[in-house]
Structures are given as structure tokens and as C-alpha cells.
N, C-alpha and C positions, 0 to 999 in steps of 0.2 A: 802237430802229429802226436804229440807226449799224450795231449788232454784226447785226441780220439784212441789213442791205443787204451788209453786207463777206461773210457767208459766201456771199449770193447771188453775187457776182461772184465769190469762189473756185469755187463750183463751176462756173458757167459758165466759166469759165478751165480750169478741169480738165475738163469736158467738152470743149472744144477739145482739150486735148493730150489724153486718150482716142483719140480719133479717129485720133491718128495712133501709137499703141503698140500694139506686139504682144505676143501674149499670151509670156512665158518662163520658164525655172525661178527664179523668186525662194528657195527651199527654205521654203516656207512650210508650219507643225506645226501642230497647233490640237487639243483633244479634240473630239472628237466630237458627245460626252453629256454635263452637268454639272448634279450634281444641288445643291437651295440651298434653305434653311429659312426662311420666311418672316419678313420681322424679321430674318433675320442678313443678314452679309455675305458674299460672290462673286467666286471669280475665274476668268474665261472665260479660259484659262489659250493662248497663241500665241507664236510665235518665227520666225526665217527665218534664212537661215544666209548669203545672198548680199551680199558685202562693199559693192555698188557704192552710191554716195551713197542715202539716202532722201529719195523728193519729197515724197508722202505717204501717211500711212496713215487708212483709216476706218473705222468698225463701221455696220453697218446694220442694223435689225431688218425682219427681211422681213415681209410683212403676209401670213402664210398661210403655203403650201406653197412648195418654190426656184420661183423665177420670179413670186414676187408683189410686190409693193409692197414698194420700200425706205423707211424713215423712218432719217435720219443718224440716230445718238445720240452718238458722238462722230469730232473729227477732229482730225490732228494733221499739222500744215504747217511742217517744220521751217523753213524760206528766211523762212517769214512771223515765226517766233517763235509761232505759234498751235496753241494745244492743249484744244480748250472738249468741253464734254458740253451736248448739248442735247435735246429733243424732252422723253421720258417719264423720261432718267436726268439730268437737267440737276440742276445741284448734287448727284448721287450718284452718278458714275463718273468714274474718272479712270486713265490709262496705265502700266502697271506695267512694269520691265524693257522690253525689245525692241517689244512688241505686245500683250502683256496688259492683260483691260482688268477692272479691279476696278469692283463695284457694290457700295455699302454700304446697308442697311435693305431688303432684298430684298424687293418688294411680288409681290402675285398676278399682276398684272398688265404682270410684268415677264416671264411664262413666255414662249417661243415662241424662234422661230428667226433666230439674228443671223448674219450674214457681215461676215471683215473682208477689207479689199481694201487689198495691200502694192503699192505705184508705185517702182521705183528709176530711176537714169538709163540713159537707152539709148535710149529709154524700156523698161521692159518690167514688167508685174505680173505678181499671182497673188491670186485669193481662194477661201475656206474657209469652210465653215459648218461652225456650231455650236450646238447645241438646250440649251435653259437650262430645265429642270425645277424648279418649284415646288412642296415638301413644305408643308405645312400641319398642324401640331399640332391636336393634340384641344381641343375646349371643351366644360370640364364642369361641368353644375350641378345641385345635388341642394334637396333639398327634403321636404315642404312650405314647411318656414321655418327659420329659425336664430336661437333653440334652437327645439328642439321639444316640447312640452308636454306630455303623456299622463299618462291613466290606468291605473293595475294591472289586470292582467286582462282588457285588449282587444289586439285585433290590430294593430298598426303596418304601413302602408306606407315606406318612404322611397323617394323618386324620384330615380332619376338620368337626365339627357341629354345625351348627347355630341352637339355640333356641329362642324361644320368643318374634319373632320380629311380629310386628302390626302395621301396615300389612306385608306382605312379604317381601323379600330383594328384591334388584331390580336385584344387578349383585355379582358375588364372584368371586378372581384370588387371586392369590400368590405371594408374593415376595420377592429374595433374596437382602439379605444387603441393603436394603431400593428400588432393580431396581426391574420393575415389571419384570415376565419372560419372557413377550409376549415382551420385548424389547430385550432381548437375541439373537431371532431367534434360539431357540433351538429345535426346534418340534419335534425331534427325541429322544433327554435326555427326555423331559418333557411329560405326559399325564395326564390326569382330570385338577382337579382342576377349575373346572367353575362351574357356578349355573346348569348344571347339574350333572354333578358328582365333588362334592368339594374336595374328597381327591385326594392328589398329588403324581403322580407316579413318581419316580427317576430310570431310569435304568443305568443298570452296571457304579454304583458309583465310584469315583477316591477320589483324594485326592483335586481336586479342588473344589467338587463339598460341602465342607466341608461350611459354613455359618448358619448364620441366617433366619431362614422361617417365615413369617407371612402370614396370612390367609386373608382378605381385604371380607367383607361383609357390600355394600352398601343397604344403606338404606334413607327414604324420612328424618327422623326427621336427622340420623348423621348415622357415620358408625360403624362396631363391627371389633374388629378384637382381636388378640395372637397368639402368636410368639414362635417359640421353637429353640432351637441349634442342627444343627445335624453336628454331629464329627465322621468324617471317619477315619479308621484306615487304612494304607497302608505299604509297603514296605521305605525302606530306597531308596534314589534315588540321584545322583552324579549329580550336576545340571551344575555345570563350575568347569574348573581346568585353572592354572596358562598353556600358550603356550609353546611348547620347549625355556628354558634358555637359552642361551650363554653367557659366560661372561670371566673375565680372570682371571687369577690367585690371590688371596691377598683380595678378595674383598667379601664381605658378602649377600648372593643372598638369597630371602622369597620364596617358595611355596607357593599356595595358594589354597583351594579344598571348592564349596559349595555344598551343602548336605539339603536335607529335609527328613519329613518323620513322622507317627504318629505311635507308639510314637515316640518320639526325639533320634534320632540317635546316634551310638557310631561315632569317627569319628577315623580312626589309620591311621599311615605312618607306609612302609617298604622298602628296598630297597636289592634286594638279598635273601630275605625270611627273612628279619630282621626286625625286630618293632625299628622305629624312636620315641623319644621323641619330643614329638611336644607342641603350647603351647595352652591351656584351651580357644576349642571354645566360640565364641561370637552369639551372634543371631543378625541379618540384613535384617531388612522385611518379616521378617516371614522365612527368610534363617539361616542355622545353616554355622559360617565360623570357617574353622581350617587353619591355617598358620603353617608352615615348617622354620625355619630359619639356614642354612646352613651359621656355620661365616668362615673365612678365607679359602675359597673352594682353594683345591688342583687340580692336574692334576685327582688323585685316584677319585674323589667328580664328574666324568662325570660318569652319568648310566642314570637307571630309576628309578623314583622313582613313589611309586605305594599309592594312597590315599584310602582307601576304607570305607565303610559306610552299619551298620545292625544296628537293631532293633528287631529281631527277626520275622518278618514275610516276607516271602518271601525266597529269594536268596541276596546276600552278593553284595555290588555295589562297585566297582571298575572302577578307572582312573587311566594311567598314563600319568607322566610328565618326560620329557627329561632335562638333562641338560648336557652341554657341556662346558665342562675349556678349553680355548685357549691358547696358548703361550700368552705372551704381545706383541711380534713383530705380529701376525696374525691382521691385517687389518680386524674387522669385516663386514661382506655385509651391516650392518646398516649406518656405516661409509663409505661407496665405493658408497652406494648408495646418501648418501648426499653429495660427493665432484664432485660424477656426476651430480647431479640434481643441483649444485652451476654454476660449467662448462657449463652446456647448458644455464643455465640462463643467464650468460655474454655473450656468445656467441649472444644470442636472444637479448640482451638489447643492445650493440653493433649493431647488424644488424640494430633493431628499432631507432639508433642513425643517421645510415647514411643514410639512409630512408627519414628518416624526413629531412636532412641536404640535402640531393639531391631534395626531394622536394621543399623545401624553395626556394633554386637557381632556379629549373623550373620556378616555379611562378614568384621571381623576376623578372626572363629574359621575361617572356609572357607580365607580367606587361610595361617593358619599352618597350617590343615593340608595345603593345596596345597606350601606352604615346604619341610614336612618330611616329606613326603609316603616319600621315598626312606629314611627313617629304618624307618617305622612297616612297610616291604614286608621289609626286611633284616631287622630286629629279631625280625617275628615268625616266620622259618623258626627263629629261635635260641630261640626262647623255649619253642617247642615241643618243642626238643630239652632243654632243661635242666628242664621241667617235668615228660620221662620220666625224665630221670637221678634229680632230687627224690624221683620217686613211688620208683624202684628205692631208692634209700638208704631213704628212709620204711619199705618193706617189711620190711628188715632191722635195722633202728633196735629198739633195747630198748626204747623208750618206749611201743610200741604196747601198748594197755590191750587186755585180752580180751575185757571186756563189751561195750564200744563200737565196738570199731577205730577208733576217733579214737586221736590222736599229739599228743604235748606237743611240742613245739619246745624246743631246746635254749633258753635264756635270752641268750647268746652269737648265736644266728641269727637272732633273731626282729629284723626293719624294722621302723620308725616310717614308714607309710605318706606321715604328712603331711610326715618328711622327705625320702622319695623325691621327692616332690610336687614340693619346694620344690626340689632340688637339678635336678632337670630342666626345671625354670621357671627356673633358673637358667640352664642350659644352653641354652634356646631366645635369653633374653633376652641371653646371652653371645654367639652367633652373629649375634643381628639388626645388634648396638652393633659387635663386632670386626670381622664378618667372617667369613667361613671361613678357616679356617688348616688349613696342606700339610705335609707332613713326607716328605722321601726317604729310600728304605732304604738306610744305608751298609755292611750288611752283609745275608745271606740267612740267613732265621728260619723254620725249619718247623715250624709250628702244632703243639703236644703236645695239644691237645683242641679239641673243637667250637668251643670259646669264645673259643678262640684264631685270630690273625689272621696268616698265612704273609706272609713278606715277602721281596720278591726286590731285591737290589740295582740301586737305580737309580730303582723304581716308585715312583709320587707316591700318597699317600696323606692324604685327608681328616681330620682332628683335629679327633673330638667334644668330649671333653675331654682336660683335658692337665696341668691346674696342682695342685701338689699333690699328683703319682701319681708314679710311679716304672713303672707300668703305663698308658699310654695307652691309651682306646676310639677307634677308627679304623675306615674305612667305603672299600671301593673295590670298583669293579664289583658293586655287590649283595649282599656279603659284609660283615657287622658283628662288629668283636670287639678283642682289647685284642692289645696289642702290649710291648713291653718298649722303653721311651724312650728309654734306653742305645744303641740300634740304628739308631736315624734321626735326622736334623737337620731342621731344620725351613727351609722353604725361603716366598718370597713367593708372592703367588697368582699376580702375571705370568708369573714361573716355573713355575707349576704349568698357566698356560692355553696357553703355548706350549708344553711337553712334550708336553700333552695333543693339540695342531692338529697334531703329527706334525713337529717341527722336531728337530732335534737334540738327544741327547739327550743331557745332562753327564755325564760320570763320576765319580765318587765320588770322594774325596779317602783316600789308599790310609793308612787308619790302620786297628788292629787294639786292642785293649783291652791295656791295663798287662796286664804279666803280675807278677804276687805275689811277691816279694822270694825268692832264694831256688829260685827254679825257672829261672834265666838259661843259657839252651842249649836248655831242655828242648820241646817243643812247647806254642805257642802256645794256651792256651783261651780261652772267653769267659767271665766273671766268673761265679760263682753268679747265676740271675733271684729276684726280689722275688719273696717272698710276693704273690698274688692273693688277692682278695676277691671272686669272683663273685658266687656266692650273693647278696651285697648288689648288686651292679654291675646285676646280672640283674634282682633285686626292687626296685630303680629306676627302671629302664628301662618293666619290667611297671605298675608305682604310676604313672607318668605319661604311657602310653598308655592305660591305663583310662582316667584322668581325663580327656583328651582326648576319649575317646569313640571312638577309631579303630578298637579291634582288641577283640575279647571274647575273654580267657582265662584257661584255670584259674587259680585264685588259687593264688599260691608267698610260701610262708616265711612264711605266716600263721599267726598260735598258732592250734592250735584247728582244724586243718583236717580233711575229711572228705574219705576217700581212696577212689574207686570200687575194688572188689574184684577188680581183673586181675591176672593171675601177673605176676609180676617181670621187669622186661626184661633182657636177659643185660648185663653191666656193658661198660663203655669203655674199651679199653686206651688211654691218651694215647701218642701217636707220638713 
């Protein structure tokens, strides 16, 4: 009574000084609009920017539209020390900052329209309205009941209804075990359930369709939703059994049989019309398992053996399973098939061994003939030439027989093919390990036969072979043939790659051969040359392009040869 008489006389006191204040600019802010979720808290957010003392400030909520009925709800009197909320927000508002006025636990009937009115000295105010809008969440309840009880094979409604929301929901669906249902793709099980018809239709229910339902009602402030259990009742059902056994004699074999079912299923073994004792199913994922354990199976222990599974609604579900006792000498097919799938395997690893090993050799052999490629182009414009000189001496040889015209070969001429063979298997294998080696002419040598190789002072020249001749085989520009050793030095291959890129080219070291005791005055010559051995040099070279396989030609300086019948070529003066 104390605290309503005192604010009576405030405002009557303020009504007095109204009377004599005019209205001015206080700088008074205010929103406008301010929207607030029922249950939560509010703030009608105000300010004023003019410096002069504050008399007082109040909030009124207007009863209607501007010009209706004021009811205070709060005021604040600084001179008095007095700052209360009263009316509808009494114990739930209080003054924030400047002129703000906080409401906590926002009720429905809190909406509608407040003005606050700022008094400074001078006297002079200003008041402001402000509209306080009340959101309201959704209420939502589903049903029939929780849980929900059913049977297989009938149609489920479940209901939902939304109350109280403000403003309206925007969208309503369903959803099992947390997925919505429109992700299912189920549109034949499912029907309603949207914001036009919310309740949910289930038809001819099973045992899967057993879960959790919630209702899902969107809304602008947050969403409504509850959830209910629906538990289907069904049949007992046989979901997997152990495959036909085999096994042998001595040895301890499991059955194995899964089962579901609401309610929970009995689970039996028999075999013959006989009940097996079996051991106290387990549960595994929602699956009911019973195991069979047959220890020391006999020959008798092969039958069938039969799992079956009720609960009382339906028909009685039944499996069976096979088992078969072997002798110990019977070779299982699990065993026949993994000594043949071992067998083919070697077989296959095998093949892929010589495969790869005949490959290998291809490639080496392409390799060396790629290598020596430049040998086998050179070699045989010569071979061709020494093969007619052959045939022309053969012509006029005494040894040609009358009856035959086959030709003996001197004893003296005739090649051991397989030491050609070897001697230029030697030479490949000498280039691959050394190298190639160069040799410069230090003096000019002009070729006295085909077989021979012109040398001009200065030119780098390739060294087939070299060790143990007095006559070297040498190769430059495409031209193959022997040289007298005497005549050139042998130089490194840097030297010989640089001469070749067109750098400068050394010149010879100015020496000229001994001259022979005895002839000192007299003009310089060049020593006697070595006896040559072509003939063999030739049927070398010939015995292991054969072998190679590179070149096909007449056969030379074989005993025994047959000579086609052409006139004689005119002979070769050497130069």
C-alpha cells in the first residue's frame, strides 16, 4: 500500500510539472519494431543524446492503437533514487544503459505497443513508440501412444499436431532413426505426413519397418518436434544356416542357424524327428544365434539336421543343414581343388619365367645388332668383292675336278669356321669391355687392293682389331679394311670426338721411318709391309655375320664348295 501511495503522489506531482513543460528536442532513438520469442528475453532497445539534467523517464504500454490507454510498467526518478517495474512486467523489466528497457521470460501477453517518455530540466521532453511482437514456437504431439504396438501386415496411422505456433509453421515431414523419409525413396510404404496432411501413413507393416518416428515442424523463431516408438510384431524368420558340412571322421563340427522375430524367438535342433540339445542363444545385431555342436562325428553323424524357429505368430520357420563324414583316405574337393589351383599356378609361373628369359635374349641379340650395325653395312660391300676375286682364282686353280667342278681347297686356306666364330665373339666382346679405340694416320697410304684401307695424314680412324697384327682391320666413313700399324698412332676417344665436332685439327708429329743402315743420303723409303692374311681375315668376318644372322652370303674358303658356272671376272691390278 506504502509503495502504491508513493508512486500515486509521483505521478500526481509529475502531472503538475507536465502542465507547465514544452514539448523539445530531447534526441530521443527508439526501434520501431522489435520482434521476442516467447519464454526468452527482450530488449526495447532507446537512447537520447541531450546533455541536460534527467527528471524522469517512463515506459507505458498503450491499451490499443497511439492514443489509447496508458498502463506505467516502468519508471525511473533519479532526485527520488526510484527505479521500479510494475503493472504486467513487475519483477520482469528493468533499465538498461540510457533508456533501455529489458524484459526477461517474454509472455504472450506482453505483445502490443509501449511508449517511453524522456523529461529533462528546462523543463522540456520527448516520447516514442515502440511495437513489441511475440513469436510463439510450435507444439508438437504425435501419437497414438508411446510405444506403439502393431501387427505385420496391417496399415499404421501415426498422428501428428502442431499447436501454437506464431505464426504458422512453414514445412512438417517425418523421420525415421534420425533419416528423413523423403531420403528412403519409399513413396509407396509412406503417405501424408507434410504440412498438408501431417499424419503418417505406414502400409502393410513388417518387421523392418519397426524404429523410431519424429514429427519435424519448421518454424521462423526454431523448430517443434516428438518422437514415438513403433514396435512391430511379426513371425519368427530363419535368416542364415551353416552350408552343407563335410568333414572326417574324429573331429568336432558347429552348426550354426540365425533367426529373428518379435517377439524373440524359441530356437530347436532335430535330426530324424528328434530334439538336439543345443547351446543358450546369443543376440548379434539385432539377430538371435543358436549353434549345434557335434564333437567326435561318426560315420552315423552324416544326415540332416533341421533348425527351426516360432514365436507364436505365424507358421513355425525351418532350415536345414547337410552334413557329410568322410572316410580319412577321401580327398576332400576343397583339398583337389587347391592342389589344382597350386599346379596351374607353377605351371603359369614357369611359362612367365621362360617368357621373360626368351625375351631378354631377343632384345640382347637386337641390341648387338643395332651396336654393330655400321660393321655388317661396310663389311658386306667387301665381301662381295672378295667373293668374286675367290670365284676368279677358283676358275683357274688346278684343283678343279672334271667330273664335278667342285674344287678342293688348298689345306693351307681352309677356316675352322667355329674359330672365326670365336675370334669375332671375341671382337664384339672386346669393344663392349674396352671401348672403341682411334688411331691417327701419321703418314698417307694408298690402298694397293679393295681390301685395303687409304690413309690420309691427320684422319681419325676406328680400330676393329689391333693386338697381335702388324696389319690392323679399321673402319671410317663406311669403308672397312686393314691398314699397316706402322702408319698410325693410336690416339684417345676425347681426341677422336673433338676432331670429329670440327675443332681443330693436330698435326702429326713430323717423323718418317728408319731408313736401313747403309742407305744414309740416299732417299727416304717406307719399310717393306707385312705379309696380309685376308683370305682368313675375310672368312672371319663372313663366319660371324652368318652367325649373327645379319647378311646371307656365298660361302668362302670352304672345302668342298660348289662354284656356279660364270666366265671368269678379269683379275685386279692392286694400286
Amino acid at each position: 500500500m506504502k509503495r502504491e501511495a508513493a508512486l500515486f503522489i509521483f505521478l500526481i506531482r509529475g502531472i503538475t510539472i507536465i502542465s507547465s513543460v514544452t514539448a523539445g528536442d530531447v534526441g530521443l532513438s527508439v526501434e520501431t519494431s522489435v520482434d521476442a520469442v516467447r519464454g526468452d528475453p527482450v530488449t526495447l532497445r532507446a537512447s537520447y543524446t541531450n546533455q541536460k539534467q534527467l527528471l524522469t523517464l517512463t515506459w507505458h504500454k498503450v491499451d490499443g492503437g497511439v492514443g489509447g490507454a496508458r498502463a506505467v510498467v516502468f519508471a525511473y526518478i533519479p532526485s527520488a533514487g526510484r527505479r521500479d517495474a510494475s503493472g504486467p512486467l513487475e519483477n520482469r523489466a528493468d533499465l538498461v544503459g540510457k533508456a533501455s528497457l529489458r524484459i526477461r521470460n517474454v509472455r504472450l501477453g506482453d505483445e502490443g505497443l509501449y511508449v517511453i517518455t524522456v523529461m529533462l530540466d528546462g523543463p522540456v521532453q520527448q516520447e516514442k513508440y515502440v511495437y513489441l511482437n511475440v513469436l510463439v514456437p510450435p507444439t508438437v504431439a504425435v501419437g497414438p501412444e508411446n510405444p506403439y504396438i502393431v501387427e505385420w501386415s496391417t496399415n499404421v496411422t501415426l498422428n501428428c499436431i502442431v499447436a501454437n505456433s506464431k505464426p504458422e509453421i512453414t514445412s512438417l515431414y517425418w523421420m525415421k532413426n534420425g533419416v528423413p523419409l523423403t531420403a528412403l525413396k519409399l513413396s509407396s510404404k509412406y503417405g501424408g505426413g507434410d504440412l498438408h496432411f501431417p499424419s503418417l501413413i505406414i502400409r502393410n507393416v513388417s518387421g523392418e519397418d519397426s524404429g523410431t518416428y519424429t514429427c519435424m515442424a519448421d518454424h521462423v523463431t526454431r523448430s517443434g518436434n516428438d518422437s514415438l516408438s513403433l514396435e512391430v510384431l511379426y513371425p519368427a524368420k530363419i535368416v542364415q544356416v551353416s552350408d552343407t558340412v563335410r568333414t572326417q571322421e574324429g573331429g568336432n563340427v558347429q552348426l550354426q542357424c540365425l533367426a529373428n522375430g518379435n517377439p524373440r524367438p524359441r530356437i530347436t535342433w532335430s535330426r530324424g524327428g528328434s530334439v538336439i540339445p543345443s547351446e543358450t542363444p546369443t543376440l548379434l545385431d539385432g539377430l538371435l544365434v543358436s549353434r549345434l555342436l557335434v564333437r567326435s562325428v561318426r560315420k552315423n553323424n552324416t544326415g540332416d539336421y533341421i533348425c527351426s524357429a516360432s514365436n507364436g505368430l505365424g507358421s513355425r520357420a525351418s532350415r536345414t543343414i547337410r552334413l557329410i563324414v568322410e572316410d580319412p583316405t577321401v580327398t576332400s574337393p576343397a583339398v583337389i581343388a587347391i592342389i589344382a589351383g597350386a599346379t596351374l599356378g607353377g605351371v603359369i609361373l614357369i611359362a612367365a619365367l621362360l617368357c621373360t628369359l626368351f625375351a631378354f635374349k631377343r632384345r640382347k641379340r637386337d641390341q648387338d645388332q643395332r651396336d654393330f650395325s655400321f660393321y655388317y653395312k661396310a663389311g658386306r660391300q667387301h665381301f662381295e668383292y672378295v667373293a668374286k676375286e675367290e670365284m676368279r682364282k677358283a676358275e683357274e686353280s688346278p684343283f678343279k675336278t672334271k667330273a664335278s667342278g667342285e674344287f678342293a681347297c688348298k689345306p693351307d686356306s681352309c677356316v675352322d669356321p667355329t674359330s672365326a666364330y670365336e675370334s669375332f665373339k671375341a671382337v664384339k666382346k672386346n669393344r663392349k669391355e674396352a671401348g672403341s679405340r682411334y688411331a691417327r694416320a701419321l703418314y698417307d697410304y694408298q690402298a694397293r687392293g679393295e681390301d685395303e684401307l687409304t690413309l690420309q695424314t691427320g684422319d681419325v680412324y676406328e680400330v676393329i682389331t689391333w693386338e697381335g697384327e702388324r696389319w690392323w682391320l679399321g673402319y671410317q666413313n663406311g669403308s672397312i679394311g686393314i691398314f699397316p700399324s706402322e702408319y698410325v698412332e693410336l690416339i684417345s676417344e676425347n681426341d677422336a670426338r673433338a676432331q670429329a665436332s670440327g675443332e681443330e685439327k693436330p698435326q702429326p708429329p713430323k717423323k718418317v721411318p728408319d731408313v736401313p743402315q747403309g742407305m744414309a743420303g740416299a732417299q727416304k723409303v717406307l719399310p717393306p709391309l707385312p705379309p696380309k692374311k685376308i683370305p682368313q681375315r675375310i672368312s672371319q668376318l663372313q663366319q660371324y655375320l652368318q652367325a649373327e644372322e645379319v647378311v646371307s652370303l656365298p660361302e668362302l674358303n670352304t672345302c668342298h664348295r660348289t662354284l656356279s658356272k660364270k666366265p671368269p671376272l678379269p683379275p685386279v691390278t692392286p694400286q
